[in-house]
PyMOL Python script that loads the backbone (N, CA, C, O; Angstrom):
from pymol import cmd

cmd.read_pdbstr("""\
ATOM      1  N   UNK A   1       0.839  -1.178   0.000  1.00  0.00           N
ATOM      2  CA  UNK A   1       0.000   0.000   0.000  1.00  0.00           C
ATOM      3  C   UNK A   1       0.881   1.238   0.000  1.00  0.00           C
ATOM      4  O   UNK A   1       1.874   1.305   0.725  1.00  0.00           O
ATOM      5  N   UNK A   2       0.573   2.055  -0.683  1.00  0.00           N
ATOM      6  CA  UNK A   2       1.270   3.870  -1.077  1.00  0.00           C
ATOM      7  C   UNK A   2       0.513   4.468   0.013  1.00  0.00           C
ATOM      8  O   UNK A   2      -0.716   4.436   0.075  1.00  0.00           O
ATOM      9  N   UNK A   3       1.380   5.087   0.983  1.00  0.00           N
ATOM     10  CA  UNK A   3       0.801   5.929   1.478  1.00  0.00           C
ATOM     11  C   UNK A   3       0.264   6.948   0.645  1.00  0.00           C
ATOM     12  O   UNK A   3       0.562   7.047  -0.546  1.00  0.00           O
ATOM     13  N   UNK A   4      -0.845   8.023   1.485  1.00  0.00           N
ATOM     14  CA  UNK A   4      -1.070   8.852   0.596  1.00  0.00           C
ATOM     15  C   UNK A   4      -0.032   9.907   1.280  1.00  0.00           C
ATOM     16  O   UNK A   4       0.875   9.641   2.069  1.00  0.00           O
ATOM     17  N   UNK A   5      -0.490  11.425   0.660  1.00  0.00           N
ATOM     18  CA  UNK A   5       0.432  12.599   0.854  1.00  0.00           C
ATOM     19  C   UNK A   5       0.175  13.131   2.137  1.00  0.00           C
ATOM     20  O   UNK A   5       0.950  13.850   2.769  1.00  0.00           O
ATOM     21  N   UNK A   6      -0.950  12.748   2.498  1.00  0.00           N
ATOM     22  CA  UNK A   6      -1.359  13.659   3.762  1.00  0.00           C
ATOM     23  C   UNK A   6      -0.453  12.627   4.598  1.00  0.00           C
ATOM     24  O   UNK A   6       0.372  13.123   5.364  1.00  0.00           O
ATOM     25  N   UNK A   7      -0.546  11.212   4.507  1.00  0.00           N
ATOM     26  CA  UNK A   7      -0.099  10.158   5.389  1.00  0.00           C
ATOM     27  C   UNK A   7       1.415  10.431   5.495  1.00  0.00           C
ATOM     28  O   UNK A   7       2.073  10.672   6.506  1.00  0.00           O
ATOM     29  N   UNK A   8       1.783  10.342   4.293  1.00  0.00           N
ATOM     30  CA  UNK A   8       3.593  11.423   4.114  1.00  0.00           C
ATOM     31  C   UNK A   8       3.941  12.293   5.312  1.00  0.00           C
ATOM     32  O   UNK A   8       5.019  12.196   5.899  1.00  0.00           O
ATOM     33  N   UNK A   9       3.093  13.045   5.609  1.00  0.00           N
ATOM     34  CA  UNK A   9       3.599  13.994   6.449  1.00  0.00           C
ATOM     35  C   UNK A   9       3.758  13.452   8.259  1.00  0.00           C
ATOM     36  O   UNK A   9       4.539  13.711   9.175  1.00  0.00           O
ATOM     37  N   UNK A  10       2.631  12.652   8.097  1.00  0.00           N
ATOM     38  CA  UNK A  10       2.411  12.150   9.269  1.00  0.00           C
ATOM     39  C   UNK A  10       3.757  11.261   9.569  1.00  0.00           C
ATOM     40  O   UNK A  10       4.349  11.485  10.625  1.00  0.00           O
ATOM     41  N   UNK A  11       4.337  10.103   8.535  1.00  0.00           N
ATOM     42  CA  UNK A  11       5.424   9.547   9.151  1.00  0.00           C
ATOM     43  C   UNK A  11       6.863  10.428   8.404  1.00  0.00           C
ATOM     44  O   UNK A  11       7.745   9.742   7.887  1.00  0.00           O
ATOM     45  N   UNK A  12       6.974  11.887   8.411  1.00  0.00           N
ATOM     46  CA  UNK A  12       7.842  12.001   7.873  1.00  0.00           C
ATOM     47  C   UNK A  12       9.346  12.520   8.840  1.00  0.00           C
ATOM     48  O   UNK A  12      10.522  12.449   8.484  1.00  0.00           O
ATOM     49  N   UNK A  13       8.680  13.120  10.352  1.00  0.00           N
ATOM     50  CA  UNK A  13       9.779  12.666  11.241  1.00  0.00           C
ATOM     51  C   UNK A  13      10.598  11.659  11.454  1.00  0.00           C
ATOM     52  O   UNK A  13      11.817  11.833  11.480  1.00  0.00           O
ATOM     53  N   UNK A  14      10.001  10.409  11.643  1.00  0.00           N
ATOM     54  CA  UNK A  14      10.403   8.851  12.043  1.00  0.00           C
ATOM     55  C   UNK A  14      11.199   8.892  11.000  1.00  0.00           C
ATOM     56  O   UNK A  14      12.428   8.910  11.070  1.00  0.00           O
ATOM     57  N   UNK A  15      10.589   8.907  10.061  1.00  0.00           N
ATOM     58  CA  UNK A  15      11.934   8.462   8.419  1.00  0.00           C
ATOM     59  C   UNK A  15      12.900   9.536   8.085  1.00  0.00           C
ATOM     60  O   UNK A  15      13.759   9.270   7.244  1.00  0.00           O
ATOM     61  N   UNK A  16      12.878  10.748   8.642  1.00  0.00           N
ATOM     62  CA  UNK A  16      14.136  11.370   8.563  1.00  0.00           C
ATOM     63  C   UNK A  16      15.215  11.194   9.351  1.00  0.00           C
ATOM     64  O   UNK A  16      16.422  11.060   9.149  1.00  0.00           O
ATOM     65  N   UNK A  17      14.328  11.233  10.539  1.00  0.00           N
ATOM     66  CA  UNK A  17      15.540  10.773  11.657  1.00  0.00           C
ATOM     67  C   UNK A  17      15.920   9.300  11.584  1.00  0.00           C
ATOM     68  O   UNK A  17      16.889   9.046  12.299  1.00  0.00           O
ATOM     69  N   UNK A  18      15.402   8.209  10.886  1.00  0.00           N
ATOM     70  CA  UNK A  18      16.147   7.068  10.895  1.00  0.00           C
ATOM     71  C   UNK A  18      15.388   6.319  11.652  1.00  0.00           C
ATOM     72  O   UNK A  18      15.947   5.395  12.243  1.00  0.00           O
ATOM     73  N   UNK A  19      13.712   6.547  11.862  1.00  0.00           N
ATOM     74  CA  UNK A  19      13.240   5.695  12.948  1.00  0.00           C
ATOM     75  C   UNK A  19      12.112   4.915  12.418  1.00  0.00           C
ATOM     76  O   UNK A  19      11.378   4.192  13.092  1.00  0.00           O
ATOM     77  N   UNK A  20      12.014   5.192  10.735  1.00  0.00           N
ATOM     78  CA  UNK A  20      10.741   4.045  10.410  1.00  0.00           C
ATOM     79  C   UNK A  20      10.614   2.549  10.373  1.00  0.00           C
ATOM     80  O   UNK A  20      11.427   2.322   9.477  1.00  0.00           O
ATOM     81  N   UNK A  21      10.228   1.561  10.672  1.00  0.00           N
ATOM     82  CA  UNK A  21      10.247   0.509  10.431  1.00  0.00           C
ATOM     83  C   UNK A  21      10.573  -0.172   8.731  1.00  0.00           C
ATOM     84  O   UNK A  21       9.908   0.430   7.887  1.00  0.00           O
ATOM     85  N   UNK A  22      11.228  -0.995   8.306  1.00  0.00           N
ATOM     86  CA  UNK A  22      11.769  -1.173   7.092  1.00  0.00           C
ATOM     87  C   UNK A  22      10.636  -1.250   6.575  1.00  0.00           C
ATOM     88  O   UNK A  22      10.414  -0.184   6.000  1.00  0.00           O
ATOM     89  N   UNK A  23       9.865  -1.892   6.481  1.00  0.00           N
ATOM     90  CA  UNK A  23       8.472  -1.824   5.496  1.00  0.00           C
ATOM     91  C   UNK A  23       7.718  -0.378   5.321  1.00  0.00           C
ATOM     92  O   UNK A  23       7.289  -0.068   4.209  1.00  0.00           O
ATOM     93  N   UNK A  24       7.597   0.328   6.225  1.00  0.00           N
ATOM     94  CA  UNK A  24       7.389   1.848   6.283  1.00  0.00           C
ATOM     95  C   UNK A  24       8.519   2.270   5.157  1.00  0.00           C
ATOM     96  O   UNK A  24       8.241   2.420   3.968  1.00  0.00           O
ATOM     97  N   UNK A  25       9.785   2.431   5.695  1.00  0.00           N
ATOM     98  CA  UNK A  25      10.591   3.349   4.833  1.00  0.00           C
ATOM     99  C   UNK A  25      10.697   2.498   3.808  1.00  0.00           C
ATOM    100  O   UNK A  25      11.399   3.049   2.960  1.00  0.00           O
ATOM    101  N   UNK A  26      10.282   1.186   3.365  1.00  0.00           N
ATOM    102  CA  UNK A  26      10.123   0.847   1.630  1.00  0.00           C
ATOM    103  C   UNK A  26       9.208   1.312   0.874  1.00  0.00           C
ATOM    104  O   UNK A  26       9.330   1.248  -0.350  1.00  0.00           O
ATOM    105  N   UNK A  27       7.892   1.983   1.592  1.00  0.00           N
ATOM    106  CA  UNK A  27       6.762   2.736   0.952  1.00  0.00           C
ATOM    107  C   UNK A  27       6.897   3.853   1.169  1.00  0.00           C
ATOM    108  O   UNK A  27       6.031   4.519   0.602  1.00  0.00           O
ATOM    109  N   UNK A  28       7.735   4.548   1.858  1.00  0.00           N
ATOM    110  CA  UNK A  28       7.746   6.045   1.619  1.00  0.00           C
ATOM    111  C   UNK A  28       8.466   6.438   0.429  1.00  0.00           C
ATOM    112  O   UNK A  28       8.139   7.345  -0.336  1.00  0.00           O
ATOM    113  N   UNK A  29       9.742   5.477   0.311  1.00  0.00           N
ATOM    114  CA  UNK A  29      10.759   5.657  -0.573  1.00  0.00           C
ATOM    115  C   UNK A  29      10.052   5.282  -2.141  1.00  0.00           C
ATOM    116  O   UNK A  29      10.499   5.390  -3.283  1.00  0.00           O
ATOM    117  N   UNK A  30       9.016   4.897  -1.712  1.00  0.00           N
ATOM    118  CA  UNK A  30       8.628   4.421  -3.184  1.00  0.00           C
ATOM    119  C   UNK A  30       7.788   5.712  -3.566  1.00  0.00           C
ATOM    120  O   UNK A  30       7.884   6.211  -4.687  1.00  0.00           O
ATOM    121  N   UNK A  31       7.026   6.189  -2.658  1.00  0.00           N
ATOM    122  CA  UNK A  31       6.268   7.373  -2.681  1.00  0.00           C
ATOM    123  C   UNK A  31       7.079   8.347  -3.365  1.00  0.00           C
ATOM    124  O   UNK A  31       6.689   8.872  -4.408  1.00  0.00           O
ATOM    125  N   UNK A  32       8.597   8.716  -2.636  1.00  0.00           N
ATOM    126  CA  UNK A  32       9.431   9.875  -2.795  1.00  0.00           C
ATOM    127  C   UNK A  32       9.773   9.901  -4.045  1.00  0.00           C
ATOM    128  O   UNK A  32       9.921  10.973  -4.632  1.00  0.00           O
ATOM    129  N   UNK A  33       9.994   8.412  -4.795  1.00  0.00           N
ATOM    130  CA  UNK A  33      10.355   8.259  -6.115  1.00  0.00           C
ATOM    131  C   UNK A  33       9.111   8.830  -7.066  1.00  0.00           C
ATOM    132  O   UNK A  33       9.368   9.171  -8.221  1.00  0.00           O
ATOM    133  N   UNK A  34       8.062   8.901  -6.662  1.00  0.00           N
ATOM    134  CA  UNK A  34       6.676   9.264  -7.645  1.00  0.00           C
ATOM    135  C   UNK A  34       6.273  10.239  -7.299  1.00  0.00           C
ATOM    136  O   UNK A  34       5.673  10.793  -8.220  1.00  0.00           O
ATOM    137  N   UNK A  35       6.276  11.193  -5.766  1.00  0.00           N
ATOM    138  CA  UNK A  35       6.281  12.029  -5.933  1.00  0.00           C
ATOM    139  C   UNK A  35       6.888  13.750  -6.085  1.00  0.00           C
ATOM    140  O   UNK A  35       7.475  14.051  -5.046  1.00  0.00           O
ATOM    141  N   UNK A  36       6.883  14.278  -6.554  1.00  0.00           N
ATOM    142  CA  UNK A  36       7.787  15.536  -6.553  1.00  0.00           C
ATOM    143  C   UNK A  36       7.404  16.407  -5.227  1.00  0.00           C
ATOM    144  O   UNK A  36       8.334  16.958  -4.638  1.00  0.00           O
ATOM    145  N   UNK A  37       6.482  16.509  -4.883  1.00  0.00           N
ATOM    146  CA  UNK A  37       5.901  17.293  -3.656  1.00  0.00           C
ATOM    147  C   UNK A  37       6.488  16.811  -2.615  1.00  0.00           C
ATOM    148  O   UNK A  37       7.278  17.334  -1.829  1.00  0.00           O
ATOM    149  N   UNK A  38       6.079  15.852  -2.662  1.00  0.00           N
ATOM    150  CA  UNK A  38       6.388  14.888  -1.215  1.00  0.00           C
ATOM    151  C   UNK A  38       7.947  15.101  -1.088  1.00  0.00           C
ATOM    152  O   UNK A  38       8.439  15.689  -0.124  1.00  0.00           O
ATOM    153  N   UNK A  39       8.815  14.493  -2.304  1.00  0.00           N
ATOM    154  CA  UNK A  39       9.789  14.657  -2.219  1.00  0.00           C
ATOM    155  C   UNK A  39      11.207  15.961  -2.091  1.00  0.00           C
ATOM    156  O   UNK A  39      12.436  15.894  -2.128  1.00  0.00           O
ATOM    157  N   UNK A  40      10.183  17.085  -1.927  1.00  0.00           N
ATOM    158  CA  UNK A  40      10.531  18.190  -2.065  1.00  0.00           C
ATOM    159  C   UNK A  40      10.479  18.809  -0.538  1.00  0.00           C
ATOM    160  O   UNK A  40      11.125  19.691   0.030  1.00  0.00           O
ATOM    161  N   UNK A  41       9.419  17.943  -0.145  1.00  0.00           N
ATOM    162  CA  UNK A  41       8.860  18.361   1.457  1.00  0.00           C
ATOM    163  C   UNK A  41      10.023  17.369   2.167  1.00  0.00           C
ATOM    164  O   UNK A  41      10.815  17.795   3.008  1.00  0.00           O
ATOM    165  N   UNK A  42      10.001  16.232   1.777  1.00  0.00           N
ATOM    166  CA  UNK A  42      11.443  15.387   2.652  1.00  0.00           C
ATOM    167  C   UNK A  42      12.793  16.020   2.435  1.00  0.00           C
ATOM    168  O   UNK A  42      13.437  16.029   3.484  1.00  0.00           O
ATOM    169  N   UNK A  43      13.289  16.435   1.636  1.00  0.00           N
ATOM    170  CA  UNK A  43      14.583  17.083   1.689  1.00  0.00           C
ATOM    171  C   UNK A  43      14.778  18.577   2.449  1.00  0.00           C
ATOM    172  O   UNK A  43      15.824  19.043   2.900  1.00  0.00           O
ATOM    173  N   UNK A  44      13.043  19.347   2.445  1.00  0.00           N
ATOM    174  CA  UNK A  44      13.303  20.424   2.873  1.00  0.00           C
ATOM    175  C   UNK A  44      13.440  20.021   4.492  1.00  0.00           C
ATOM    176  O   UNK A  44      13.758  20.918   5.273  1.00  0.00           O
ATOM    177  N   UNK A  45      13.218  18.766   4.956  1.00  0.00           N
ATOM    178  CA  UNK A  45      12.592  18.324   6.470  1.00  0.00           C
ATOM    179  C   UNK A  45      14.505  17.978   6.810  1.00  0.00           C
ATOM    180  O   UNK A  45      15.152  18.357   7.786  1.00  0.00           O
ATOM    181  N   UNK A  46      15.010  17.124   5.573  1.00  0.00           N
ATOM    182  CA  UNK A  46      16.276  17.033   6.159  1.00  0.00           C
ATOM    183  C   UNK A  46      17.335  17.978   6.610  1.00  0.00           C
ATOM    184  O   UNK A  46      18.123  18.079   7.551  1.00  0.00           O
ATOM    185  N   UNK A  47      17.007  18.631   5.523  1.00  0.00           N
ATOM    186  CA  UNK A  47      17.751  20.289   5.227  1.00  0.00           C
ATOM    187  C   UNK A  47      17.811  20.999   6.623  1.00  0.00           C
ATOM    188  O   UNK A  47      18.809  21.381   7.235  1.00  0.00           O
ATOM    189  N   UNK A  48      16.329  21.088   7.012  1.00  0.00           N
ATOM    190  CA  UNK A  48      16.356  21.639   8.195  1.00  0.00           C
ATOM    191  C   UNK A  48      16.616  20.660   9.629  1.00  0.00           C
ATOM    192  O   UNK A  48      16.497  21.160  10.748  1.00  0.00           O
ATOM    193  N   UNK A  49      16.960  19.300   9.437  1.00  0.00           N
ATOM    194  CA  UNK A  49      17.224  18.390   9.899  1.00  0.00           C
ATOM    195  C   UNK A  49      18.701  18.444  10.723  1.00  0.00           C
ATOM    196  O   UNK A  49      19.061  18.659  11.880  1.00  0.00           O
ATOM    197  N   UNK A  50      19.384  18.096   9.334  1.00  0.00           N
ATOM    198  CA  UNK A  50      21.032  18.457   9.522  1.00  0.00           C
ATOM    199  C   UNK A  50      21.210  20.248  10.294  1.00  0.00           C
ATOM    200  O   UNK A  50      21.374  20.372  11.508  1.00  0.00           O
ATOM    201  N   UNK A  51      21.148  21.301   9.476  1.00  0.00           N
ATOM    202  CA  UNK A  51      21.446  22.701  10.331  1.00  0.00           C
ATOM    203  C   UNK A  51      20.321  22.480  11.455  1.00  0.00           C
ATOM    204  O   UNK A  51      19.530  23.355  11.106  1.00  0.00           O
ATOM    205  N   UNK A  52      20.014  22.160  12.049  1.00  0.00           N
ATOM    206  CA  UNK A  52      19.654  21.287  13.566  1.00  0.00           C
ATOM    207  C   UNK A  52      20.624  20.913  14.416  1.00  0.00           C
ATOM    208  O   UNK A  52      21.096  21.719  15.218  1.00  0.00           O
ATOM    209  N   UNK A  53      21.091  19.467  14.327  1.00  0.00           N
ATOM    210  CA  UNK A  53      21.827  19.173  14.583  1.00  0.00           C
ATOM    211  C   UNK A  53      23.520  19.698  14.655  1.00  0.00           C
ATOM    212  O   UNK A  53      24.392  19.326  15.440  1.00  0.00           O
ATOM    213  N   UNK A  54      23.594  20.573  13.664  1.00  0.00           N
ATOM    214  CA  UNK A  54      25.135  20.821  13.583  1.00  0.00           C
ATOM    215  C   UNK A  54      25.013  22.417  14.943  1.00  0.00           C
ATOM    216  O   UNK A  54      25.772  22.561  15.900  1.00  0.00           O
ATOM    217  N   UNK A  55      23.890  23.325  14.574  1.00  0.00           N
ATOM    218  CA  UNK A  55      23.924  24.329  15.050  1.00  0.00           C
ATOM    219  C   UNK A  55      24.383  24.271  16.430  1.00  0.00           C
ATOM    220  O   UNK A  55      23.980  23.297  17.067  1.00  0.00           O
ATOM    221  N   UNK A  56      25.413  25.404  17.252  1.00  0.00           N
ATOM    222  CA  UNK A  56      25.630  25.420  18.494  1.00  0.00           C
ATOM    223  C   UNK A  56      24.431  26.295  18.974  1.00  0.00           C
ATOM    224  O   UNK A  56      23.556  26.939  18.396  1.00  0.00           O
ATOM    225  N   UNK A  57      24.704  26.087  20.060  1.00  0.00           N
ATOM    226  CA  UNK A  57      23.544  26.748  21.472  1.00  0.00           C
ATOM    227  C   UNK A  57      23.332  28.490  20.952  1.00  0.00           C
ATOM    228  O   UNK A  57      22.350  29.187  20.696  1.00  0.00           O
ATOM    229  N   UNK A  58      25.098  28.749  20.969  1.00  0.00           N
ATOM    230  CA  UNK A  58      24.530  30.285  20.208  1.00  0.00           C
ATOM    231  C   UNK A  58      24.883  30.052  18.850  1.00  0.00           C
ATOM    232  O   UNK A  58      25.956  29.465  18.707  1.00  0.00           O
ATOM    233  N   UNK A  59      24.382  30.299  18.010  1.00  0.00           N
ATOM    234  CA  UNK A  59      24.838  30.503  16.570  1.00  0.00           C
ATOM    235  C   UNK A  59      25.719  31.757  16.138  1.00  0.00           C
ATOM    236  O   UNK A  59      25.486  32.925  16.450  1.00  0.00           O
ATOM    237  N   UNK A  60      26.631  31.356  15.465  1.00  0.00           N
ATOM    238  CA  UNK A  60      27.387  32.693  14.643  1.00  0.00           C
ATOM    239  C   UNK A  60      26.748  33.691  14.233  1.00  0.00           C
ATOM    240  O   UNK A  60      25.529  33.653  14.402  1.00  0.00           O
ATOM    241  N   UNK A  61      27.097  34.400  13.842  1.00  0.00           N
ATOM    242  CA  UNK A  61      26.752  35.520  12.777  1.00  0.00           C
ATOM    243  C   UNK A  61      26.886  35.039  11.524  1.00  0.00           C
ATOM    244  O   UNK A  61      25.881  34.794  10.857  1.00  0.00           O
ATOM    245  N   UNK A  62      27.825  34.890  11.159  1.00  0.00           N
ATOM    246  CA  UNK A  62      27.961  33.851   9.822  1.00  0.00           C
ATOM    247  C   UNK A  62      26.692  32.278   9.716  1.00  0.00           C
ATOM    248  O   UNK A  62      26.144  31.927   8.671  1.00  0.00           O
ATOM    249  N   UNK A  63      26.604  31.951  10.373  1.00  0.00           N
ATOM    250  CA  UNK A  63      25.642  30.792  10.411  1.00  0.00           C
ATOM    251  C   UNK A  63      24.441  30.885  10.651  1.00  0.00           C
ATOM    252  O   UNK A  63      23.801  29.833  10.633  1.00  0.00           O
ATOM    253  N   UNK A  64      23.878  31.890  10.890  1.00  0.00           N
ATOM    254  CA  UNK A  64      22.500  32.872  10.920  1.00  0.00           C
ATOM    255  C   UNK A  64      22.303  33.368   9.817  1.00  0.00           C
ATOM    256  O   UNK A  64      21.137  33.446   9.431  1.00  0.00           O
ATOM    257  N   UNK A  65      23.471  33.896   8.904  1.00  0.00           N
ATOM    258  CA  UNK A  65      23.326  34.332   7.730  1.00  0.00           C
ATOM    259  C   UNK A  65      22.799  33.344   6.616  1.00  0.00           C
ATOM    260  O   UNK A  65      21.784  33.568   5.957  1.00  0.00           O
ATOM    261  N   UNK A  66      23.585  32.246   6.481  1.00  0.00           N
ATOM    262  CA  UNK A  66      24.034  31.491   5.723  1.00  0.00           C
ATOM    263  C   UNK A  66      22.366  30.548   6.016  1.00  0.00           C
ATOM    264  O   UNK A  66      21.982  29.969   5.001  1.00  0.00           O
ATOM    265  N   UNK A  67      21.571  30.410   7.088  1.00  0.00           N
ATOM    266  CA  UNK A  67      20.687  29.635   7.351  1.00  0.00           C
ATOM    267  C   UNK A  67      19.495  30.720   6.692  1.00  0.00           C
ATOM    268  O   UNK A  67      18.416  30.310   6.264  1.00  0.00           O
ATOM    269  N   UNK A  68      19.981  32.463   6.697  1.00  0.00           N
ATOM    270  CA  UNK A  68      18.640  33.158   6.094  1.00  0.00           C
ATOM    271  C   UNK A  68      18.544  33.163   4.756  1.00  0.00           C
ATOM    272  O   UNK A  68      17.496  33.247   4.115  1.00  0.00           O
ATOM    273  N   UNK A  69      19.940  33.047   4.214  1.00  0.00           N
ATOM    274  CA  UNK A  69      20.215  32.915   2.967  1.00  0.00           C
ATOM    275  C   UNK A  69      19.621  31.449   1.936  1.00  0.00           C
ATOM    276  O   UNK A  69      19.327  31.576   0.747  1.00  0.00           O
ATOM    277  N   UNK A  70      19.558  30.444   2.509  1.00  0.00           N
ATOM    278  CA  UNK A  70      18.748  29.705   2.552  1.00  0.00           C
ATOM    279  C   UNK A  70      17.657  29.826   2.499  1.00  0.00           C
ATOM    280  O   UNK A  70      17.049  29.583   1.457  1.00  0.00           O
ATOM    281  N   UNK A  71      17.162  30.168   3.414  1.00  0.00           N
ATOM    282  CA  UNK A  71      15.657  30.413   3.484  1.00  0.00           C
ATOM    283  C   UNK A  71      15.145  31.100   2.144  1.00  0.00           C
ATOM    284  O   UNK A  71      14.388  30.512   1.371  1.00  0.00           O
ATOM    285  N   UNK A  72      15.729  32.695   1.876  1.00  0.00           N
ATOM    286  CA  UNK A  72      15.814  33.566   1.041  1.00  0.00           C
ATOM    287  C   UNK A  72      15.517  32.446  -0.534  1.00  0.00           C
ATOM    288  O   UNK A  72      14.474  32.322  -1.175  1.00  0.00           O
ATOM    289  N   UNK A  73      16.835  31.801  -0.755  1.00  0.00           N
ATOM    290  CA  UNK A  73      16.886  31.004  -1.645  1.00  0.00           C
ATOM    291  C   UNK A  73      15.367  29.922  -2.449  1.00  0.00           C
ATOM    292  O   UNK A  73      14.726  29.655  -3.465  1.00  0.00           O
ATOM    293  N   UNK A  74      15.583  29.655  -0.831  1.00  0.00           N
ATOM    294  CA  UNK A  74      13.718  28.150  -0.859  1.00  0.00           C
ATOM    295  C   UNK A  74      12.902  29.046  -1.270  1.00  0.00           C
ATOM    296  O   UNK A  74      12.281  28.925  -2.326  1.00  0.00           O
ATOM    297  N   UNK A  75      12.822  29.848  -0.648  1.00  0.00           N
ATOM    298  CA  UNK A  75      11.135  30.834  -1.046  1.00  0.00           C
ATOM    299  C   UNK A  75      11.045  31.683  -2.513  1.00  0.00           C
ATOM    300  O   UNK A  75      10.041  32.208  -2.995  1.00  0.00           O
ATOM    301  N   UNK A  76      12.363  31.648  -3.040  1.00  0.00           N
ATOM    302  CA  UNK A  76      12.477  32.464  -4.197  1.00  0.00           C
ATOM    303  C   UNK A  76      12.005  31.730  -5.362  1.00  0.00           C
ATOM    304  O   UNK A  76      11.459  32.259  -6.330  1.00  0.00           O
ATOM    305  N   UNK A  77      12.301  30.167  -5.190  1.00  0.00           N
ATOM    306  CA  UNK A  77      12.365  29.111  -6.175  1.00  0.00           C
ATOM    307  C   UNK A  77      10.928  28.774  -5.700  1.00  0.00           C
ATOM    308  O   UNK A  77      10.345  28.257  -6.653  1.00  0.00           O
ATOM    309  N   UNK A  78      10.050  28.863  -4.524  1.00  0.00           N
ATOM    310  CA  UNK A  78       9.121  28.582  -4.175  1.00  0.00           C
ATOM    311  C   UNK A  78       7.777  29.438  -4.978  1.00  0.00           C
ATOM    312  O   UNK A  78       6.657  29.113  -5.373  1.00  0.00           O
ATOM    313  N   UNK A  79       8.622  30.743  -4.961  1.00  0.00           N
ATOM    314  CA  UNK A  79       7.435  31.824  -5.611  1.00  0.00           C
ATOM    315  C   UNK A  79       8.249  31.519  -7.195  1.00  0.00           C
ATOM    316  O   UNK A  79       8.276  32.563  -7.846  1.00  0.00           O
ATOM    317  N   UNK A  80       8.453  31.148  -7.425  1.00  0.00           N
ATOM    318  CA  UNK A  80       9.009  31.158  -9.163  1.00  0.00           C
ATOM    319  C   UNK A  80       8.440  30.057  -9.799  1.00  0.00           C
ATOM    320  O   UNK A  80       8.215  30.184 -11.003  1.00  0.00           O
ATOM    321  N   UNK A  81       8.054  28.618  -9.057  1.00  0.00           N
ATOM    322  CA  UNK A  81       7.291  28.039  -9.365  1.00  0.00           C
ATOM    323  C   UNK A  81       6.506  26.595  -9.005  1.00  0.00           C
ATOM    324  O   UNK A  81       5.546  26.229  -9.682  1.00  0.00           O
TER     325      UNK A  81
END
""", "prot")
cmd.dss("prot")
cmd.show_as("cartoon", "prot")
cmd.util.cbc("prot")
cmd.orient("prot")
């Protein structure tokens, strides 16, 4: 069974962080392959996944930048199409 998209979202913590059950992450992955949305929404989840994890307690100045610049970036390509 394919999850649907709404269902996507629901297990899309567990499978970023590495916590879906193998039969789960064989149908998401099959999902991610068919869909572009979905799959656009999982990378943006990792994206913000990883600069998570790496970020210190205080952040730089440089690494505040570089995370708005980003942002800047997603939303530009977001309103373009």
């Amino acid at each position: 069974m394919n999850p649907t998209c709404a269902e996507m979202t629901e297990l899309a913590t567990d499978y970023v962080e590495g916590r879906s059950r193998l039969t789960t992450a064989a149908m998401i992955k099959l999902h991610l392959m068919l869909c572009e949305h979905c799959s656009r929404y999982y990378a943006q989840l990792e994206t913000v996944r990883v600069a998570a994890a790496s970020a210190a307690e205080d952040p730089s100045p440089e690494n505040v930048e570089a995370l708005r610049a980003r942002f800047r970036e997603w939303k530009a390509r977001r309103e373009d199409g």
